[in-house]
N, C-alpha and C positions, 0 to 999 in steps of 0.2 A: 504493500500500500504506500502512495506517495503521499508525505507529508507535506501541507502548504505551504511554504516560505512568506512568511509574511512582515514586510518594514514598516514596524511604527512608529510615526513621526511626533516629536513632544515637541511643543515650542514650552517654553516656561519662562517667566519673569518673578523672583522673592518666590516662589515655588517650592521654599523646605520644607516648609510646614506639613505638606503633603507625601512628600518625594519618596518615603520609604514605604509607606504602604501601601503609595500606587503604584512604585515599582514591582513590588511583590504580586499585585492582581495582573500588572502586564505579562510578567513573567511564569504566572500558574494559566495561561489560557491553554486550553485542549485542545489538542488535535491538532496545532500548529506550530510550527516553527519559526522563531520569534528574532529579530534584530531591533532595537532601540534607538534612536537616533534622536541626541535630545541637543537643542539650542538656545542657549542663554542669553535671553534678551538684555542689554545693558550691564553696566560694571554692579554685579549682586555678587557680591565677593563669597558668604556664605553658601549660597547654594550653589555657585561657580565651583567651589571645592567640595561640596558634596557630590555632583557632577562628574567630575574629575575622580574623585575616590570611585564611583559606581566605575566608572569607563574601567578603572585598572583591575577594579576586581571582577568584573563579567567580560565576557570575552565578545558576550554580544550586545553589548550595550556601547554607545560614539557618543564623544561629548563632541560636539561641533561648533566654534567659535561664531562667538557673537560677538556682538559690536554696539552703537550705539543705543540709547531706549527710544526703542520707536514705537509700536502700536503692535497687539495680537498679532491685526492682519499682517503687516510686514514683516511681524515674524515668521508669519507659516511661508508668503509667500517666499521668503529668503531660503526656507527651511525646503521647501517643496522645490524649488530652481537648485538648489545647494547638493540634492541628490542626485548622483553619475551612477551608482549600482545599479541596474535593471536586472538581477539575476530574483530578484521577487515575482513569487504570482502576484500580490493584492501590497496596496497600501492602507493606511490606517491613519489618519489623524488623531494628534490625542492634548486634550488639555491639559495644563499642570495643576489639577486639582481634583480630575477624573480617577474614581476607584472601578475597577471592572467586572462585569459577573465573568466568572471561568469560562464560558461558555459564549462568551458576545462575538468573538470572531471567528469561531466556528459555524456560528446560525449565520451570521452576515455571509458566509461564503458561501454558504447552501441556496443564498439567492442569485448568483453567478452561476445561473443552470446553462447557461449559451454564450460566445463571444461577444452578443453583442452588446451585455452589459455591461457600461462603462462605470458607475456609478451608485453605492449602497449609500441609504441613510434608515435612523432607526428612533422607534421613542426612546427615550431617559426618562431617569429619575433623580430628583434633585431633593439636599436634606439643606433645610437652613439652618443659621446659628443658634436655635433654641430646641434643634433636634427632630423637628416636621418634618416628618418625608411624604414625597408627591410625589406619581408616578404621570407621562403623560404620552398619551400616545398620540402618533401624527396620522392627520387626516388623509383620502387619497387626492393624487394626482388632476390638475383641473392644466386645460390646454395652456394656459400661458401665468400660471401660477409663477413661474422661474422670474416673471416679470416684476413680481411683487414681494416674495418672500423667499428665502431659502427651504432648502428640503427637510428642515431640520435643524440641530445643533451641529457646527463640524465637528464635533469628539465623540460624533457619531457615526463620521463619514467613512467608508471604504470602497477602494478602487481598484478596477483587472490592472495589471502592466499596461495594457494599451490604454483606458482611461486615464491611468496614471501619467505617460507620456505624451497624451492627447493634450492634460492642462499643462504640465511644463513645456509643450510649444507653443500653447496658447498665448501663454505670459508672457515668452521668448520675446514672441511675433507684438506681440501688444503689451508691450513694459509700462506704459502709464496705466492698465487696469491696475498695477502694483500697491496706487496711491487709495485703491477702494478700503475703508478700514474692514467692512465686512466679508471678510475672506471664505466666508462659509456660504453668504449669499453672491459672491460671486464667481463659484468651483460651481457651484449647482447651474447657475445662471449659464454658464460657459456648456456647459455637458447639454445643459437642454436646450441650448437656443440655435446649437448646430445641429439638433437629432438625432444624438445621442442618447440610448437609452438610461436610467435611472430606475432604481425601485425602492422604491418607503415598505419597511417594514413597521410597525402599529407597536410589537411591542420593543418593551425597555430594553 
């Protein structure tokens, strides 16, 4: 049986707080085989060396140089252009505050049933600071919905190799979409406005 290979992408900024626990759910998911690539937004000295201790003690985990504070979006975008490996089936976007159920990127690849999907998104579930948790799931698909909303959260997104390589020449080709701080609203935006296919998954 072949195992997925799958690269997921962490953009993070002050992101310690988190860092060890979601390490740990990136690193317990089933069924797949797993590379980390995590980039540090601005001079965060702390979790810069947090970072750096993960990269030496896993052997699949890349701390990848960051630069100055600039926004989410530009981080992923820098983070998403910053990637040369293509030896992955699927990418992953991932926030630095996101914990995982074991099982999230093995369902998300189960909806890669044909080539010709470019593009997974999925409901979440969110706990705020007094301990609430909400679960929420996304609605279907409406013809020009890409127009007005994203597919979702991006730390929910996942991508075939050719989707994956479809938005870094996007970006290539169209380097001012860079400046979008919504990077989540516009990877989905991009996938669906060429006809490319997409699919929402409902749950968390």
């Amino acid at each position: 049986m072949i195992i997925p290979k799958v690269a997921i992408l962490l953009a993070g900024y002050k992101g310690h707080k988190y860092i060890y626990e979601q390490i740990l759910s990136l690193l317990g998911q089933k069924g797949v085989d797993v590379e980390i690539f995590i980039r540090v937004d601005g001079d965060c000295e702390i979790f810069s060396r947090l970072v750096l201790q993960l990269d030496k003690e896993y052997p699949n985990i890349h701390a990848l140089n960051g630069d100055v504070i600039s926004s989410s979006g530009m981080n992923f975008y820098k983070l998403i252009l910053g990637i040369t490996n293509y030896n992955f089936d699927y990418y992953a976007l991932c926030d630095q505050d996101d914990i995982w159920y074991s099982g999230k990127l093995e369902r998300a690849i189960s909806f890669f049933k044909t080539d010709s999907v470019f593009g997974y998104s999925s409901g979440f579930t969110t706990f705020s600071s007094d301990g609430l948790k909400k679960s929420y799931s996304l609605g279907s698909q409406s013809q020009l919905d890409y127009m007005f909303q994203a597919g979702g959260p991006g730390c929910t997104f996942v991508f075939s190799r050719q989707g994956f390589e479809y938005i870094q020449k996007y970006l290539l080709k169209h380097d001012r979409l860079c400046s979008v701080l919504a990077h989540d609203w516009l990877v989905y935006f991009i996938i669906r406005l060429n006809g490319k296919r997409w699919v929402i998954d409902s749950q968390s």
